[in-house]
RODO-2510 file (C-alpha; in nm, 4 decimals, decimal comma):
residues 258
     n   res          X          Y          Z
     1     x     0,0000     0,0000     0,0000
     2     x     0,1149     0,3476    -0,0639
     3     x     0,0810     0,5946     0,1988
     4     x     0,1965     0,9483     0,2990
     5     x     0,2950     1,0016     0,6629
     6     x    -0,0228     1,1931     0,7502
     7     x    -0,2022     0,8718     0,6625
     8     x     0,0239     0,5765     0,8188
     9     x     0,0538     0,7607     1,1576
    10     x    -0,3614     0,8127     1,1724
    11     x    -0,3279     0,4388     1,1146
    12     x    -0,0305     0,4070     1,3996
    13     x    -0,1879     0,5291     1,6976
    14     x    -0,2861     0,8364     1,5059
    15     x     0,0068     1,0115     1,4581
    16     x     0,2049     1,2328     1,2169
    17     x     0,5259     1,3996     1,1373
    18     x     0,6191     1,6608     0,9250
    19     x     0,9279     1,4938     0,7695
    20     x     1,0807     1,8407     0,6273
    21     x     1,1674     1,9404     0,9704
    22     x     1,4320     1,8155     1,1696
    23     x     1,4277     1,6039     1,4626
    24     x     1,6991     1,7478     1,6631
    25     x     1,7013     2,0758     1,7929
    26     x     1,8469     2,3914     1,7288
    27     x     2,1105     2,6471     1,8623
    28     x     1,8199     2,8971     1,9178
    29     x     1,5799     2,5991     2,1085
    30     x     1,8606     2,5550     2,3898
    31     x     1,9138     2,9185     2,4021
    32     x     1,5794     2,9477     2,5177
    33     x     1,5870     2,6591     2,7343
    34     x     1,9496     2,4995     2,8455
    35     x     1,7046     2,1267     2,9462
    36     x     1,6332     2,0862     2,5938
    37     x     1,9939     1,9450     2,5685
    38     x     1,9180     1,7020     2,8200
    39     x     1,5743     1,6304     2,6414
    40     x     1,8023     1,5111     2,2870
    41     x     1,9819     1,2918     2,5093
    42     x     1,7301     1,1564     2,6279
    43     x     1,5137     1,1103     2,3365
    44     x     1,8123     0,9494     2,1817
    45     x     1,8447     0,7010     2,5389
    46     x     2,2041     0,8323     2,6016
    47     x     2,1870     0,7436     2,9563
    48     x     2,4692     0,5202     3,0983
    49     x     2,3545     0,2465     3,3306
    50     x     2,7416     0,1134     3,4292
    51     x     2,7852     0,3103     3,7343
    52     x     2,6327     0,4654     4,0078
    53     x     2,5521     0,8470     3,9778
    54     x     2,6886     1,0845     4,2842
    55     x     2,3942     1,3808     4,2276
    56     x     2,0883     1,4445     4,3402
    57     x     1,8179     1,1920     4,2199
    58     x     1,4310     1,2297     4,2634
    59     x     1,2168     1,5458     4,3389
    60     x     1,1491     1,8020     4,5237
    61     x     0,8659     1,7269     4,7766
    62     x     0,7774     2,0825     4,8003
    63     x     0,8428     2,3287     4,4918
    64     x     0,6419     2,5726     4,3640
    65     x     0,6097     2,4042     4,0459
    66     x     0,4570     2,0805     4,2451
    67     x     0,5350     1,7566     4,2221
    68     x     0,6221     1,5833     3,8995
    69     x     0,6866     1,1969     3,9225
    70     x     0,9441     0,9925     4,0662
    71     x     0,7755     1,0129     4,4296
    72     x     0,8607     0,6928     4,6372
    73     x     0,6202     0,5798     4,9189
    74     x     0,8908     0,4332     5,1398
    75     x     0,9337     0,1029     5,2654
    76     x     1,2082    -0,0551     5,4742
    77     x     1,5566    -0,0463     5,3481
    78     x     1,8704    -0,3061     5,2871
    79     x     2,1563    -0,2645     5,5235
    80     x     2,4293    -0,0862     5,3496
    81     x     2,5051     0,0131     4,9965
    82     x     2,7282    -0,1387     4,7527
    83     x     3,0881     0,0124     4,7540
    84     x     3,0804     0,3800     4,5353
    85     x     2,7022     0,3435     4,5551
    86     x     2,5583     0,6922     4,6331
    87     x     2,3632     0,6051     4,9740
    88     x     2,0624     0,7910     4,8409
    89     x     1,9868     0,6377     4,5425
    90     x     2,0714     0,2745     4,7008
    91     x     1,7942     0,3854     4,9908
    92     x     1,5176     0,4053     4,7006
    93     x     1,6171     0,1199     4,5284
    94     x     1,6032    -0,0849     4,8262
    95     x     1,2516     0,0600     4,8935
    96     x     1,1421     0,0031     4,5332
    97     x     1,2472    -0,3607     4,5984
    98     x     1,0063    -0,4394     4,7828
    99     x     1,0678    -0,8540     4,7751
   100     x     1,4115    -0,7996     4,8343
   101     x     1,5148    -0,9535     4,5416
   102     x     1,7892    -0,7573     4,4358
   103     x     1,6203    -0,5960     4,1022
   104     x     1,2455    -0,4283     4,0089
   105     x     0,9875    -0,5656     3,8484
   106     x     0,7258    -0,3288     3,6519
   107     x     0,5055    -0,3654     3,9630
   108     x     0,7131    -0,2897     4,2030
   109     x     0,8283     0,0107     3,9936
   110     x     0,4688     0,1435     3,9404
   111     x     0,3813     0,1265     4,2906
   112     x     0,6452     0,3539     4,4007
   113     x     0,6128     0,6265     4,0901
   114     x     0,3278     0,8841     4,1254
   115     x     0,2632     1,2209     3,9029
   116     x     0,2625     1,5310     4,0636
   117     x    -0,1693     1,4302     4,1210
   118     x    -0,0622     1,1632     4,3115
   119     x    -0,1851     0,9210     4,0861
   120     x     0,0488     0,5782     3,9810
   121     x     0,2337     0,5948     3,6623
   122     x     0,0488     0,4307     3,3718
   123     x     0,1569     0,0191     3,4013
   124     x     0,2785     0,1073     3,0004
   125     x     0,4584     0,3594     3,0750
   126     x     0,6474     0,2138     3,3361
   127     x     0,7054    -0,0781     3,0752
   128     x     0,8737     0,1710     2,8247
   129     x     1,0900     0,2839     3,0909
   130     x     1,1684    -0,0768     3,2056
   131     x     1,2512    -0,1704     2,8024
   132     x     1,4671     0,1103     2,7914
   133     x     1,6810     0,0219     3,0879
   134     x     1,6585    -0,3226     3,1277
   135     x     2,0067    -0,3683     2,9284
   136     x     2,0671    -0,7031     3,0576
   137     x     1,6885    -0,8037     2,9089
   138     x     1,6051    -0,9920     3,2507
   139     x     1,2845    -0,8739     3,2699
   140     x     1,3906    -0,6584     3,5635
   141     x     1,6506    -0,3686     3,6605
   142     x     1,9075    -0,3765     3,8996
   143     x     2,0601    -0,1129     4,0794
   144     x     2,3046    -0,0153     3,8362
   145     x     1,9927    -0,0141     3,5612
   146     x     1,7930     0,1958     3,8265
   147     x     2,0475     0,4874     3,8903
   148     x     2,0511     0,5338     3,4782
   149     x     1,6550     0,5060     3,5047
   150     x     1,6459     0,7826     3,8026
   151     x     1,8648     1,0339     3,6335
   152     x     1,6824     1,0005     3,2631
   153     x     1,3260     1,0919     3,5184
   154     x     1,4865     1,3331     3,6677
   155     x     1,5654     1,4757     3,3945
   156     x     1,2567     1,4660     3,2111
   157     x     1,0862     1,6511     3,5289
   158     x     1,3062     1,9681     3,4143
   159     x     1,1546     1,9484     3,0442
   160     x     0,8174     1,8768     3,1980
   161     x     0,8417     2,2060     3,4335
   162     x     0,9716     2,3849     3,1216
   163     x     0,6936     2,3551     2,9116
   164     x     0,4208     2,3533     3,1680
   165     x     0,3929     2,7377     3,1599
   166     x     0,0828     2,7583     3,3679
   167     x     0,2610     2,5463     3,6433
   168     x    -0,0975     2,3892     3,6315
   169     x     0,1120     2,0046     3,6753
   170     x     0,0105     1,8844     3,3611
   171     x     0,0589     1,9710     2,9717
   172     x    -0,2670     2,1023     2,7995
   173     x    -0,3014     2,1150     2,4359
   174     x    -0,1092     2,4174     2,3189
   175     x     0,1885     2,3513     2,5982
   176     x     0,2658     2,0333     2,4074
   177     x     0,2113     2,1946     2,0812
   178     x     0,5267     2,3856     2,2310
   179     x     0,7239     2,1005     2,3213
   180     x     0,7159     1,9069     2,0250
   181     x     0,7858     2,1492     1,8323
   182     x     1,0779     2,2507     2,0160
   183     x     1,1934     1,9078     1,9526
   184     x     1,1684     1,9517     1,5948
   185     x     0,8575     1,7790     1,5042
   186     x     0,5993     2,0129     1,3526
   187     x     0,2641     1,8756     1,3610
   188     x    -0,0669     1,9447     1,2568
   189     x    -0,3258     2,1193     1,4972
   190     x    -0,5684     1,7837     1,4066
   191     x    -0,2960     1,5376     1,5219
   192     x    -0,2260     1,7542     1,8038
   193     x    -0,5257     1,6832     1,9241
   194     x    -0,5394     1,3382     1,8465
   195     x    -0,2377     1,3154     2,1153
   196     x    -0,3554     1,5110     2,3352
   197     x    -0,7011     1,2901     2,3529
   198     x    -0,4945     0,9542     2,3709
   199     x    -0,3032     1,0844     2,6457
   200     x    -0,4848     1,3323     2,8475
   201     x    -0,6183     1,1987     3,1505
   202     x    -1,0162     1,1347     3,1465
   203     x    -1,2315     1,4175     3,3386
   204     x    -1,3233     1,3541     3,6671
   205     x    -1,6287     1,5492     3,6135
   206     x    -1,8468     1,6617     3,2596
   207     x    -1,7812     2,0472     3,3780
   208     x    -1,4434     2,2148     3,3502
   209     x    -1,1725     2,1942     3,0987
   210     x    -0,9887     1,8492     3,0482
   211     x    -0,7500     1,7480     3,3107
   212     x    -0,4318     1,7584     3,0744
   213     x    -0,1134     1,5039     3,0136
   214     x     0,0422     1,3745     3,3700
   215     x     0,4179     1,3701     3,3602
   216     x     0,4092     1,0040     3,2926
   217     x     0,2054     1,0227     3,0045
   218     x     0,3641     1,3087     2,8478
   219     x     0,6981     1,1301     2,8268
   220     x     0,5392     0,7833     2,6965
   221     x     0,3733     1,0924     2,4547
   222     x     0,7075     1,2006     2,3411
   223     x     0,8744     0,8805     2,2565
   224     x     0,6424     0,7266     2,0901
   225     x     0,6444     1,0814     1,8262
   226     x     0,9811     1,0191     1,7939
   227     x     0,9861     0,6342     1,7294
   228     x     0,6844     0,6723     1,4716
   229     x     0,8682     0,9663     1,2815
   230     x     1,2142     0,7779     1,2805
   231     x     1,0323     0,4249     1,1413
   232     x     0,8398     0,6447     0,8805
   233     x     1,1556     0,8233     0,7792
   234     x     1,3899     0,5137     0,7491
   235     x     1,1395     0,3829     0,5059
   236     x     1,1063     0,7428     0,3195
   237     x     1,4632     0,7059     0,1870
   238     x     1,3547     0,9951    -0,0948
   239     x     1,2511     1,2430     0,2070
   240     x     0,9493     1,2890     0,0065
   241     x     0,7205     1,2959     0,2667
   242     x     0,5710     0,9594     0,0960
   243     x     0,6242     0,5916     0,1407
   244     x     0,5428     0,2644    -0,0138
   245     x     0,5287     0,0091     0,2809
   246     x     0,3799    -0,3727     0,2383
   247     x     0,1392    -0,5137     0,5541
   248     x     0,4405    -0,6996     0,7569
   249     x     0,6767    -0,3594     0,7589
   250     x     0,2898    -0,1465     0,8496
   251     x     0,2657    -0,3874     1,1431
   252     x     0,6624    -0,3811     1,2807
   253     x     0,5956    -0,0009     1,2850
   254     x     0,2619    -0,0582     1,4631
   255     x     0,3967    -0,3466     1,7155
   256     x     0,7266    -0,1914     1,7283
   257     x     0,6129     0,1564     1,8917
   258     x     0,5952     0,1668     2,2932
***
């Protein structure tokens, strides 16, 4: 079937890309905001998960941008550290571990993240992040996985407070118009609202405007843009903005996408 990229990404969790832009970001985009260099690395995963880190991990329990993700509801911890392990970071691992099994599952891992609502990371979200990090593929992190995973939230939490201008603690419709764009993907105002439905939490009432995109969401949001614009545009090998894909390759993009 021959499709343009407006049309496969309606088909792929109703997406698009406009391929003439770039997907990294500019001299002028960091200018504005020194995160959005952290936000290429970590769209591009360049976290390392080989050693400990010796910052600051998590958030901060009382800001006046509220709280957004990476909350732990603490449990018991293991004796000491590993050698060179910061004691922090070790601390929440151990209280993530809750079966003391030496690595984190996915449930373990969404009972102890919360958005800046209070409510429990999405179980698929949580999944992406576990897929991302889980370099060993054992179905688990350990603690060396887990400081790489802490930083890359961490981080994220400083893009997320960036573009939520109306410190409301969640990303409305034209704030992640913003951010996407700022990452170089330039999308129309009917697939911007096709995100912003899939992602946007459901209203807790039929009165008021919609609740927004959690933290959680917002980054599951993000990545999955960017892995539907980089499948499109390895198969778009003219930059055309048109492809020619058969029903297997459709269905890797589909399956493939977090």
């Amino acid at each position: 079937m021959t499709i343009t990229s407006h049309r496969l990404e309606l088909a792929v969790f109703k997406y698009s890309a406009d391929l003439g832009i770039s997907t990294g970001i500019t001299s002028a985009h960091i200018k504005r905001c020194p995160s959005l260099i952290t936000a290429t690395n970590m769209l591009n995963h360049q976290y390392s998960v080989n050693r400990p880190r010796q910052d600051s991990y998590g958030y901060e329990q009382q800001s006046q941008y509220g709280s957004y993700g990476g909350g732990l509801q603490h449990s018991r911890s293991y004796r000491g550290p590993p050698p060179g392990a910061d004691p922090q970071l070790w601390q929440w691992f151990s209280s993530v571990d809750t079966d003391r099994s030496g690595s984190i599952t996915a449930t373990e891992l969404q009972a102890a993240l919360v958005n800046g609502d209070w409510t429990h990371f999405d179980l698929d979200t949580v999944k992406m992040l576990m897929g991302i990090f889980d370099t060993d593929k054992s179905g688990t992190i350990g603690f060396n996985e887990f400081s790489g995973l802490w930083k890359y939230i961490a981080d994220w939490q400083g893009v997320f407070r960036h573009f939520d201008q109306d410190r409301s603690g969640s990303i409305d419709g034209h704030e992640l118009a913003n951010a996407l764009r700022s990452f170089g993907y330039n999308l129309s105002p009917q697939i911007l609202s096709l995100i912003e439905q899939k992602y946007a939490k459901p209203p807790s009432t039929t009165h008021g405007p919609p609740p927004g995109i959690t933290f959680d969401r917002f980054v599951r949001a993000c990545i999955v843009v960017k892995t539907l614009t980089e499948s499109f545009q390895r198969l778009d090998t003219d930059r055309d903005g048109w492809i020619q894909v058969n029903y297997e390759d459709f269905m890797r993009i589909v399956l493939s996408a977090p």
